[in-house]
C-alpha positions, 0 to 999 in steps of 0.5 A: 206884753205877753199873749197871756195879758193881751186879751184883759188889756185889749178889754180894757182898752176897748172898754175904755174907748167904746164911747167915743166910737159910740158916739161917732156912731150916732152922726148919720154921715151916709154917702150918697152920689146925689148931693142933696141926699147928703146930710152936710150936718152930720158931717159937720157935726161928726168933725167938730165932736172929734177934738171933744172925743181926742183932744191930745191929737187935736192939740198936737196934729195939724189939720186939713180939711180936704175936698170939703169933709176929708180930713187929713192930720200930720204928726210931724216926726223926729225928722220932719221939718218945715222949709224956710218958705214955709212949704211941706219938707215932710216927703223927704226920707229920713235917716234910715231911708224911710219916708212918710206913712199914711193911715187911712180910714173913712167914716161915710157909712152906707144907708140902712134900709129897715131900721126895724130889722136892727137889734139895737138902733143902728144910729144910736151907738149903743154899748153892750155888756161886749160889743158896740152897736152900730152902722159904721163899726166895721165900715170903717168907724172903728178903724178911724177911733182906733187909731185916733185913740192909739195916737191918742194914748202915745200922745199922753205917753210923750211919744213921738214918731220917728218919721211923719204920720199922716192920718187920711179919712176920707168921707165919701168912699163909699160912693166911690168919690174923690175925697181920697184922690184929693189928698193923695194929689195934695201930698204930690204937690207937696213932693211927699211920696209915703214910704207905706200907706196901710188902709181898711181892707183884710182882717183877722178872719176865722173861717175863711178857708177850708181846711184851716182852722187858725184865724187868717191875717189878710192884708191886701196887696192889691184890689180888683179894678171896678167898672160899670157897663152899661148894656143898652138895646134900642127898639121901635117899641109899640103897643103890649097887644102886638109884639115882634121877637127880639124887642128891646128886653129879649135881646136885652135879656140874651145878652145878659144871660149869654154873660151869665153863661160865659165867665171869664176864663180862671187862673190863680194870680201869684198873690193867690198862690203865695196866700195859699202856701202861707196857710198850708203850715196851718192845714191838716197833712193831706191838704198841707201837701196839697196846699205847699205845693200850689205853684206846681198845682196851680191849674188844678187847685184853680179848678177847685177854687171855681167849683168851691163858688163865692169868694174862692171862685171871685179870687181866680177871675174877673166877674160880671154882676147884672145888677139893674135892669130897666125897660118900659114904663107902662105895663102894657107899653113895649120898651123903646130901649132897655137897659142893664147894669153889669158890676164888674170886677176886674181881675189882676192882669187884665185892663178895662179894655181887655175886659170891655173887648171880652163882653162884646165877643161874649154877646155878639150882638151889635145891636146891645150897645155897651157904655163905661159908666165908670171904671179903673183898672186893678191897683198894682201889686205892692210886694211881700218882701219888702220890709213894709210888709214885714213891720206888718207881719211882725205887728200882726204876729205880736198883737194876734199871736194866733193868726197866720198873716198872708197877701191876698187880692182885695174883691172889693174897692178902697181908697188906697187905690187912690195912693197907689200913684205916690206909693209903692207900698199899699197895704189894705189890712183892718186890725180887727177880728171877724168871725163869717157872721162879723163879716156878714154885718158889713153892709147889712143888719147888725153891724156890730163891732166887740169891745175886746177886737176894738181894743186889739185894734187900738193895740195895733196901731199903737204897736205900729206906729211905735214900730216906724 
Protein backbone atom coordinates (compact mmCIF):
# COMPACT_ATOMS: atom_id res chain seq x y z
CA UNK A 1 0.00 0.00 0.00
CA UNK A 2 1.52 3.33 -0.85
CA UNK A 3 1.13 6.39 1.56
CA UNK A 4 -0.88 7.73 -0.90
CA UNK A 5 -3.64 4.95 -0.31
CA UNK A 6 -3.15 4.69 3.14
CA UNK A 7 -4.88 7.51 4.51
CA UNK A 8 -8.67 6.54 2.52
CA UNK A 9 -8.01 2.93 3.41
CA UNK A 10 -7.34 3.61 7.09
CA UNK A 11 -10.72 5.64 7.00
CA UNK A 12 -12.48 2.95 5.79
CA UNK A 13 -11.07 0.55 8.18
CA UNK A 14 -11.74 2.72 11.15
CA UNK A 15 -15.26 3.37 9.53
CA UNK A 16 -16.02 0.16 9.29
CA UNK A 17 -14.97 -1.03 12.77
CA UNK A 18 -15.82 1.93 14.92
CA UNK A 19 -18.79 0.30 16.31
CA UNK A 20 -17.63 -2.60 17.54
CA UNK A 21 -15.20 -0.13 19.97
CA UNK A 22 -18.32 1.90 20.33
CA UNK A 23 -19.93 -0.71 21.72
CA UNK A 24 -17.14 -2.00 23.94
CA UNK A 25 -17.48 1.64 25.18
CA UNK A 26 -20.88 1.51 26.67
CA UNK A 27 -19.76 -1.27 29.42
CA UNK A 28 -18.65 0.85 32.44
CA UNK A 29 -15.43 -1.83 33.41
CA UNK A 30 -13.88 0.75 35.68
CA UNK A 31 -11.12 -0.65 38.01
CA UNK A 32 -11.32 -0.10 41.29
CA UNK A 33 -9.09 -1.38 44.53
CA UNK A 34 -11.93 -1.73 46.55
CA UNK A 35 -13.82 -4.82 45.39
CA UNK A 36 -17.47 -4.03 46.01
CA UNK A 37 -16.82 -0.77 43.55
CA UNK A 38 -16.54 -3.32 40.75
CA UNK A 39 -19.52 -3.61 38.66
CA UNK A 40 -18.67 -7.58 37.84
CA UNK A 41 -21.79 -7.08 35.25
CA UNK A 42 -19.95 -5.14 33.14
CA UNK A 43 -17.14 -7.03 32.66
CA UNK A 44 -19.17 -10.04 32.16
CA UNK A 45 -20.98 -8.28 29.72
CA UNK A 46 -17.93 -6.77 28.23
CA UNK A 47 -16.65 -10.49 27.39
CA UNK A 48 -19.61 -12.01 26.42
CA UNK A 49 -20.42 -9.17 23.52
CA UNK A 50 -16.75 -9.85 21.91
CA UNK A 51 -17.65 -13.15 20.16
CA UNK A 52 -20.96 -11.03 18.68
CA UNK A 53 -18.40 -8.20 17.72
CA UNK A 54 -15.36 -11.05 16.32
CA UNK A 55 -16.70 -13.75 15.92
CA UNK A 56 -13.79 -15.31 13.38
CA UNK A 57 -11.31 -14.97 16.28
CA UNK A 58 -13.91 -16.40 18.73
CA UNK A 59 -14.10 -19.65 16.35
CA UNK A 60 -10.34 -19.65 15.74
CA UNK A 61 -8.36 -18.60 19.18
CA UNK A 62 -8.53 -20.72 22.38
CA UNK A 63 -9.39 -18.79 25.40
CA UNK A 64 -8.56 -18.42 29.06
CA UNK A 65 -9.99 -16.49 31.44
CA UNK A 66 -7.48 -15.37 33.71
CA UNK A 67 -7.46 -14.48 37.33
CA UNK A 68 -11.32 -13.88 37.12
CA UNK A 69 -11.78 -11.10 34.03
CA UNK A 70 -8.39 -11.33 32.10
CA UNK A 71 -8.49 -12.93 28.90
CA UNK A 72 -5.85 -14.59 27.11
CA UNK A 73 -6.41 -15.94 23.51
CA UNK A 74 -3.69 -18.35 21.66
CA UNK A 75 -3.61 -18.40 17.90
CA UNK A 76 -1.58 -21.27 17.49
CA UNK A 77 1.20 -20.63 14.69
CA UNK A 78 2.63 -22.87 11.61
CA UNK A 79 5.10 -24.26 14.38
CA UNK A 80 2.77 -24.46 17.25
CA UNK A 81 1.95 -27.78 18.36
CA UNK A 82 0.54 -29.57 21.20
CA UNK A 83 2.50 -32.27 23.62
CA UNK A 84 1.43 -35.74 23.52
CA UNK A 85 0.30 -35.17 27.22
CA UNK A 86 -1.68 -32.45 26.35
CA UNK A 87 0.21 -29.57 27.76
CA UNK A 88 1.53 -26.16 25.98
CA UNK A 89 4.66 -26.88 23.50
CA UNK A 90 3.95 -23.26 22.10
CA UNK A 91 7.08 -21.71 24.22
CA UNK A 92 9.57 -23.72 22.01
CA UNK A 93 10.98 -21.46 19.30
CA UNK A 94 10.26 -22.14 15.92
CA UNK A 95 12.55 -22.66 12.72
CA UNK A 96 13.94 -19.22 12.60
CA UNK A 97 14.88 -19.34 16.26
CA UNK A 98 11.84 -16.84 17.34
CA UNK A 99 9.74 -17.92 19.92
CA UNK A 100 6.01 -16.81 20.79
CA UNK A 101 4.64 -13.22 20.71
CA UNK A 102 2.40 -11.63 22.97
CA UNK A 103 0.01 -8.66 22.47
CA UNK A 104 -1.41 -6.52 25.19
CA UNK A 105 -4.11 -4.42 26.04
CA UNK A 106 -6.37 -3.68 28.78
CA UNK A 107 -9.83 -2.84 28.92
CA UNK A 108 -10.65 -1.61 32.67
CA UNK A 109 -10.95 2.35 32.25
CA UNK A 110 -10.57 4.79 34.87
CA UNK A 111 -13.91 6.38 36.53
CA UNK A 112 -15.21 9.65 35.39
CA UNK A 113 -15.85 12.44 37.76
CA UNK A 114 -18.54 14.76 36.01
CA UNK A 115 -20.33 13.17 33.52
CA UNK A 116 -21.50 16.81 32.46
CA UNK A 117 -18.62 18.08 31.65
CA UNK A 118 -18.31 15.57 28.53
CA UNK A 119 -19.07 16.55 24.87
CA UNK A 120 -21.07 13.39 24.43
CA UNK A 121 -21.90 10.64 27.27
CA UNK A 122 -18.80 9.13 27.92
CA UNK A 123 -20.54 5.73 28.30
CA UNK A 124 -22.67 5.77 25.35
CA UNK A 125 -19.91 5.19 22.71
CA UNK A 126 -21.07 7.63 20.49
CA UNK A 127 -19.84 8.03 16.46
CA UNK A 128 -19.06 10.92 14.79
CA UNK A 129 -19.01 12.45 11.25
CA UNK A 130 -14.76 11.58 12.40
CA UNK A 131 -13.97 10.53 15.70
CA UNK A 132 -15.59 7.85 18.34
CA UNK A 133 -16.40 9.13 21.74
CA UNK A 134 -15.51 7.84 24.76
CA UNK A 135 -14.01 6.89 28.11
CA UNK A 136 -11.46 4.08 27.33
CA UNK A 137 -10.66 4.93 23.68
CA UNK A 138 -7.11 5.74 24.24
CA UNK A 139 -6.95 3.89 27.40
CA UNK A 140 -6.80 1.18 26.32
CA UNK A 141 -10.08 0.00 24.31
CA UNK A 142 -9.24 0.95 21.13
CA UNK A 143 -6.05 -0.66 21.28
CA UNK A 144 -7.72 -4.08 22.09
CA UNK A 145 -10.30 -3.66 18.90
CA UNK A 146 -7.86 -3.09 17.12
CA UNK A 147 -6.28 -5.60 17.26
CA UNK A 148 -8.94 -7.97 17.35
CA UNK A 149 -10.31 -6.68 14.37
CA UNK A 150 -6.82 -6.93 12.53
CA UNK A 151 -6.63 -10.77 13.43
CA UNK A 152 -10.17 -10.47 12.64
CA UNK A 153 -9.56 -9.32 8.98
CA UNK A 154 -6.49 -11.88 8.47
CA UNK A 155 -8.77 -14.75 9.69
CA UNK A 156 -11.07 -13.92 6.88
CA UNK A 157 -7.94 -13.63 4.42
CA UNK A 158 -6.87 -17.52 5.64
CA UNK A 159 -3.85 -15.97 7.45
CA UNK A 160 -2.11 -17.92 9.60
CA UNK A 161 0.92 -16.79 11.99
CA UNK A 162 4.22 -18.15 11.57
CA UNK A 163 4.80 -18.63 15.13
CA UNK A 164 2.12 -18.22 18.22
CA UNK A 165 0.22 -15.20 18.98
CA UNK A 166 -0.95 -14.56 22.34
CA UNK A 167 -3.13 -11.81 22.80
CA UNK A 168 -3.27 -10.78 27.10
CA UNK A 169 -6.07 -8.13 28.06
CA UNK A 170 -5.80 -7.38 31.27
CA UNK A 171 -8.80 -5.93 33.51
CA UNK A 172 -7.42 -4.15 36.23
CA UNK A 173 -4.47 -2.23 35.44
CA UNK A 174 -5.48 0.66 36.09
CA UNK A 175 -5.21 -0.03 39.66
CA UNK A 176 -2.15 -1.47 39.35
CA UNK A 177 -3.47 -5.34 39.84
CA UNK A 178 -2.25 -8.49 39.32
CA UNK A 179 -4.65 -9.66 36.29
CA UNK A 180 -1.11 -9.09 33.98
CA UNK A 181 1.17 -10.78 36.47
CA UNK A 182 -1.26 -13.83 36.62
CA UNK A 183 -0.80 -14.55 33.12
CA UNK A 184 2.84 -13.71 32.67
CA UNK A 185 3.01 -16.74 35.53
CA UNK A 186 0.56 -19.02 33.41
CA UNK A 187 3.17 -18.92 30.33
CA UNK A 188 6.13 -19.55 32.94
CA UNK A 189 4.64 -22.69 33.96
CA UNK A 190 3.89 -23.63 30.86
CA UNK A 191 7.82 -23.39 29.57
CA UNK A 192 7.01 -20.29 27.11
CA UNK A 193 9.26 -17.54 27.07
CA UNK A 194 7.76 -14.83 24.17
CA UNK A 195 10.25 -13.70 21.72
CA UNK A 196 8.32 -9.77 21.91
CA UNK A 197 6.01 -8.79 24.05
CA UNK A 198 4.54 -5.12 22.67
CA UNK A 199 1.77 -3.45 25.12
CA UNK A 200 0.27 0.27 25.16
CA UNK A 201 2.65 2.43 26.00
CA UNK A 202 4.18 5.42 23.42
CA UNK A 203 2.37 6.88 20.41
CA UNK A 204 2.59 8.59 17.32
CA UNK A 205 3.11 11.83 19.07
CA UNK A 206 2.93 15.43 17.45
CA UNK A 207 4.29 18.19 19.28
CA UNK A 208 6.11 16.42 21.78
CA UNK A 209 9.45 17.98 21.44
CA UNK A 210 10.80 21.26 20.89
CA UNK A 211 12.29 21.97 17.55
CA UNK A 212 10.70 19.31 15.75
CA UNK A 213 8.09 19.35 13.80
CA UNK A 214 7.63 15.24 12.50
CA UNK A 215 5.31 13.29 14.59
CA UNK A 216 7.45 10.92 16.82
CA UNK A 217 6.95 7.01 17.00
CA UNK A 218 7.73 6.61 20.99
CA UNK A 219 7.82 3.20 21.96
CA UNK A 220 8.95 2.44 25.34
CA UNK A 221 11.82 0.28 26.14
CA UNK A 222 11.63 0.59 29.70
CA UNK A 223 9.25 2.36 32.33
CA UNK A 224 9.99 4.36 35.65
CA UNK A 225 9.34 2.19 38.75
CA UNK A 226 6.31 3.10 40.93
CA UNK A 227 6.09 3.46 44.75
CA UNK A 228 4.02 5.11 47.28
CA UNK A 229 5.25 6.33 50.66
CA UNK A 230 3.54 6.83 53.14
CA UNK A 231 5.17 10.06 55.51
CA UNK A 232 3.62 9.77 58.79
CA UNK A 233 4.03 12.09 62.24
CA UNK A 234 2.67 10.94 65.58
CA UNK A 235 1.65 13.63 68.24
CA UNK A 236 -0.22 14.13 71.67
CA UNK A 237 -2.52 16.12 69.91
CA UNK A 238 -4.94 18.49 71.98
CA UNK A 239 -7.43 21.13 72.05
CA UNK A 240 -7.18 23.70 68.65
CA UNK A 241 -7.23 26.86 71.47
CA UNK A 242 -3.65 25.70 72.84
CA UNK A 243 -1.27 24.62 70.37
CA UNK A 244 2.69 23.74 70.71
CA UNK A 245 5.18 24.10 67.61
CA UNK A 246 6.01 21.49 65.64
CA UNK A 247 2.49 19.54 66.04
CA UNK A 248 1.80 16.33 63.85
CA UNK A 249 0.92 18.77 60.56
CA UNK A 250 3.85 21.22 60.69
CA UNK A 251 6.60 18.68 60.99
CA UNK A 252 4.27 16.93 58.45
CA UNK A 253 4.57 19.87 56.42
CA UNK A 254 8.41 20.55 56.76
CA UNK A 255 9.01 17.16 55.67
CA UNK A 256 6.95 17.81 52.45
CA UNK A 257 8.21 20.99 51.59
CA UNK A 258 11.89 19.93 52.36
CA UNK A 259 11.06 17.25 49.48
CA UNK A 260 9.37 20.08 47.34
CA UNK A 261 12.70 21.78 47.43
CA UNK A 262 15.38 18.73 47.13
CA UNK A 263 14.58 16.90 43.70
CA UNK A 264 16.41 14.20 42.96
CA UNK A 265 19.69 14.73 41.21
CA UNK A 266 19.28 14.83 36.92
CA UNK A 267 21.15 12.80 34.41
CA UNK A 268 20.00 11.82 30.82
CA UNK A 269 19.77 7.74 30.82
CA UNK A 270 21.08 6.33 27.49
CA UNK A 271 17.54 5.59 26.42
CA UNK A 272 17.27 9.66 26.43
CA UNK A 273 20.35 10.25 24.53
CA UNK A 274 19.76 7.89 22.00
CA UNK A 275 15.96 9.13 21.58
CA UNK A 276 17.51 12.50 21.18
CA UNK A 277 19.72 11.66 18.55
CA UNK A 278 17.15 9.70 16.38
CA UNK A 279 15.11 12.86 16.11
CA UNK A 280 18.10 15.25 15.55
CA UNK A 281 17.71 14.39 11.73
CA UNK A 282 14.11 16.07 11.86
CA UNK A 283 15.63 19.32 13.72
CA UNK A 284 16.23 22.71 12.15
CA UNK A 285 20.29 22.95 11.62
CA UNK A 286 21.29 24.83 14.86
CA UNK A 287 19.60 22.41 17.13
CA UNK A 288 20.38 19.14 14.56
CA UNK A 289 23.90 19.89 15.72
CA UNK A 290 23.22 20.29 19.07
CA UNK A 291 20.67 17.45 19.43
CA UNK A 292 23.28 14.61 17.15
CA UNK A 293 25.81 15.18 19.55
CA UNK A 294 23.79 14.44 22.79
CA UNK A 295 26.43 12.08 24.04
CA UNK A 296 28.90 14.45 24.16
CA UNK A 297 26.55 17.34 25.79
CA UNK A 298 24.94 14.91 27.88
CA UNK A 299 25.37 17.43 30.96
CA UNK A 300 24.32 20.52 29.42
CA UNK A 301 21.42 19.24 27.46
CA UNK A 302 20.23 17.53 31.09
CA UNK A 303 20.27 21.08 32.45
CA UNK A 304 18.16 22.24 29.60
CA UNK A 305 15.76 19.13 29.75
CA UNK A 306 15.37 20.37 33.91
CA UNK A 307 14.62 24.10 33.35
CA UNK A 308 12.29 23.26 30.15
CA UNK A 309 9.86 21.27 33.34
CA UNK A 310 7.21 18.71 32.63
CA UNK A 311 8.10 15.73 30.93
CA UNK A 312 11.32 16.67 29.90
CA UNK A 313 12.21 17.39 33.41
CA UNK A 314 10.37 13.90 34.50
CA UNK A 315 12.58 12.14 31.79
CA UNK A 316 16.10 13.01 33.55
CA UNK A 317 15.19 12.09 37.32
CA UNK A 318 13.39 10.47 39.82
CA UNK A 319 10.23 12.69 41.16
CA UNK A 320 8.16 12.97 44.11
CA UNK A 321 4.33 13.94 44.12
CA UNK A 322 2.74 14.82 47.52
CA UNK A 323 -0.56 13.66 46.53
CA UNK A 324 -2.67 13.33 49.73
CA UNK A 325 -2.82 14.69 52.89
CA UNK A 326 -4.48 13.93 55.98
CA UNK A 327 -4.77 15.41 59.67
CA UNK A 328 -7.40 16.00 61.99
CA UNK A 329 -10.67 15.04 62.20
CA UNK A 330 -12.21 18.13 63.77
CA UNK A 331 -11.72 21.55 62.89
CA UNK A 332 -10.85 22.72 66.25
CA UNK A 333 -8.97 19.18 67.25
CA UNK A 334 -4.92 19.01 66.94
CA UNK A 335 -4.23 15.90 65.04
CA UNK A 336 -2.66 13.09 66.62
CA UNK A 337 -1.10 11.91 63.56
CA UNK A 338 -1.12 13.11 60.09
CA UNK A 339 -0.03 11.66 57.32
CA UNK A 340 0.94 12.53 53.38
CA UNK A 341 1.26 10.30 50.31
CA UNK A 342 4.26 10.81 48.19
CA UNK A 343 3.70 9.15 44.44
CA UNK A 344 6.98 8.25 43.06
CA UNK A 345 8.47 7.41 40.13
CA UNK A 346 11.40 6.12 39.97
CA UNK A 347 14.19 6.72 37.39
CA UNK A 348 16.13 4.11 35.54
CA UNK A 349 19.28 3.46 37.86
CA UNK A 350 18.09 3.66 41.05
CA UNK A 351 16.17 1.06 43.31
CA UNK A 352 13.28 1.56 45.72
CA UNK A 353 15.79 1.30 48.17
CA UNK A 354 18.06 3.65 46.80
CA UNK A 355 15.26 5.84 46.71
CA UNK A 356 13.62 5.46 50.16
CA UNK A 357 17.54 6.07 51.58
CA UNK A 358 17.59 9.41 49.60
CA UNK A 359 14.00 10.69 51.19
CA UNK A 360 15.06 9.99 54.72
CA UNK A 361 18.61 12.24 54.07
CA UNK A 362 16.26 14.82 52.24
CA UNK A 363 13.71 15.12 55.54
CA UNK A 364 16.08 14.47 58.25
CA UNK A 365 13.77 14.27 60.71
CA UNK A 366 13.32 10.80 62.77
CA UNK A 367 10.40 11.71 63.79
CA UNK A 368 8.39 11.75 60.03
CA UNK A 369 8.15 8.04 59.70
CA UNK A 370 8.01 6.53 56.03
CA UNK A 371 6.16 3.44 55.13
CA UNK A 372 6.09 1.71 51.22
CA UNK A 373 2.58 1.21 50.36
CA UNK A 374 3.39 -0.20 47.50
CA UNK A 375 6.42 -0.36 45.12
CA UNK A 376 8.69 -1.87 42.14
CA UNK A 377 11.76 -0.92 40.69
CA UNK A 378 12.05 0.36 37.18
CA UNK A 379 11.53 -2.39 34.35
CA UNK A 380 14.74 -3.53 32.52
CA UNK A 381 15.84 -2.06 29.64
CA UNK A 382 15.04 -4.12 26.17
CA UNK A 383 17.46 -3.11 23.80
CA UNK A 384 17.23 -1.23 20.38
CA UNK A 385 19.09 -3.17 18.16
CA UNK A 386 17.86 -6.02 18.18
CA UNK A 387 15.55 -7.36 15.46
CA UNK A 388 12.45 -7.13 18.02
CA UNK A 389 12.84 -3.57 17.89
CA UNK A 390 13.29 -3.41 14.21
CA UNK A 391 10.22 -5.31 12.95
CA UNK A 392 9.01 -2.52 14.95
CA UNK A 393 10.63 0.27 13.09
CA UNK A 394 9.97 -1.19 10.13
CA UNK A 395 6.04 -1.59 10.73
CA UNK A 396 5.80 1.81 12.20
CA UNK A 397 8.02 3.29 8.96
CA UNK A 398 5.56 1.48 6.61
CA UNK A 399 2.12 2.02 8.39
CA UNK A 400 3.57 6.20 9.47
CA UNK A 401 5.52 7.07 6.73
CA UNK A 402 5.84 10.51 8.19
CA UNK A 403 7.16 9.56 11.72
CA UNK A 404 10.59 9.15 13.27
CA UNK A 405 10.40 5.91 15.61
CA UNK A 406 12.78 6.41 18.40
CA UNK A 407 13.14 4.53 22.52
CA UNK A 408 12.12 6.36 25.39
CA UNK A 409 11.47 5.63 29.10
CA UNK A 410 8.07 5.13 29.72
CA UNK A 411 6.87 8.05 32.87
CA UNK A 412 4.07 5.87 33.44
CA UNK A 413 2.97 2.44 34.55
CA UNK A 414 1.83 -0.72 32.14
CA UNK A 415 1.18 -4.23 32.44
CA UNK A 416 4.33 -5.10 30.46
CA UNK A 417 6.24 -5.04 33.33
CA UNK A 418 4.89 -7.71 34.45
CA UNK A 419 6.54 -9.98 31.49
CA UNK A 420 9.74 -8.29 31.73
CA UNK A 421 10.49 -11.69 33.99
CA UNK A 422 9.69 -14.09 30.83
CA UNK A 423 10.93 -11.85 28.09
CA UNK A 424 13.88 -9.88 27.14
CA UNK A 425 12.07 -8.05 24.59
CA UNK A 426 9.34 -5.66 26.10
CA UNK A 427 7.89 -3.13 24.01
CA UNK A 428 5.43 -0.32 25.28
CA UNK A 429 4.23 1.62 21.73
CA UNK A 430 0.06 2.20 21.08
CA UNK A 431 -0.39 2.74 17.12
CA UNK A 432 -2.17 5.35 17.27
CA UNK A 433 -1.74 9.12 16.31
CA UNK A 434 -2.15 11.76 19.20
CA UNK A 435 -1.90 15.36 18.93
CA UNK A 436 -1.02 17.34 22.93
CA UNK A 437 -4.84 17.64 23.27
CA UNK A 438 -5.39 13.53 22.26
CA UNK A 439 -3.05 13.16 24.89
CA UNK A 440 -4.72 15.45 27.46
CA UNK A 441 -8.00 13.42 27.14
CA UNK A 442 -6.32 10.29 28.61
CA UNK A 443 -7.87 10.29 31.98
CA UNK A 444 -9.68 13.62 31.97
CA UNK A 445 -12.78 14.76 29.78
CA UNK A 446 -13.37 14.03 26.23
CA UNK A 447 -11.45 10.96 25.78
CA UNK A 448 -11.97 10.79 22.19
CA UNK A 449 -10.37 8.45 19.73
CA UNK A 450 -10.42 9.42 15.42
CA UNK A 451 -11.80 7.04 13.05
CA UNK A 452 -8.94 7.39 10.67
CA UNK A 453 -5.94 6.65 13.69
CA UNK A 454 -8.15 3.60 14.72
CA UNK A 455 -8.00 2.41 11.35
CA UNK A 456 -4.00 3.38 11.16
CA UNK A 457 -4.04 1.10 14.35
CA UNK A 458 -6.02 -1.80 12.82
CA UNK A 459 -3.16 -1.36 9.73
CA UNK A 460 -0.70 -1.83 12.27
CA UNK A 461 -1.25 -4.55 13.67
CA UNK A 462 -2.21 -6.37 10.57
CA UNK A 463 1.01 -5.46 9.28
CA UNK A 464 2.72 -6.88 12.23
CA UNK A 465 1.31 -9.80 12.79
CA UNK A 466 1.72 -10.48 9.02
CA UNK A 467 5.20 -9.36 9.65
CA UNK A 468 6.24 -12.38 12.47
Amino acid sequence: MSSSDAAPAAVALGRAAAPKLARLLTYRTVSSRVPEEVEEDQFEGFIAALPDLFPRVSAALQLERVNGFGLLYRWEGQDGQERQDGQHASGMTGADGRGPVVLMAHYDVVPVEDPERWEYPPFAGTVTDTTIEGRGTLDDKGAMAAVLEAAEQLLVQGFTPARDIYFSFGNNEETAGDTAAAAAALLEARGIRPWLVLDEGGAVASGAFPFVSAPLAVVGVSEKGILDVELAVQDAGGHASTPNRMGATARLARAVVRLDRSPFPASLPDVSVEMVQRLSGSAPLLPRLVLGNAAHLRGALTKVFGLLGGEPNAMTRTTVAVTQLRGSKGSNVLATRATANANIRVAVGETVESTMARLRSVIRDPRVTLRVVEGNDPAPVSATDNAQFGLLEDTIRAVFPDAVPVPYIMLAGTDARRFTSICDAVYRFAPFRMSAADRAGIHADNERLGIETFGEGIVFYKALMGAL
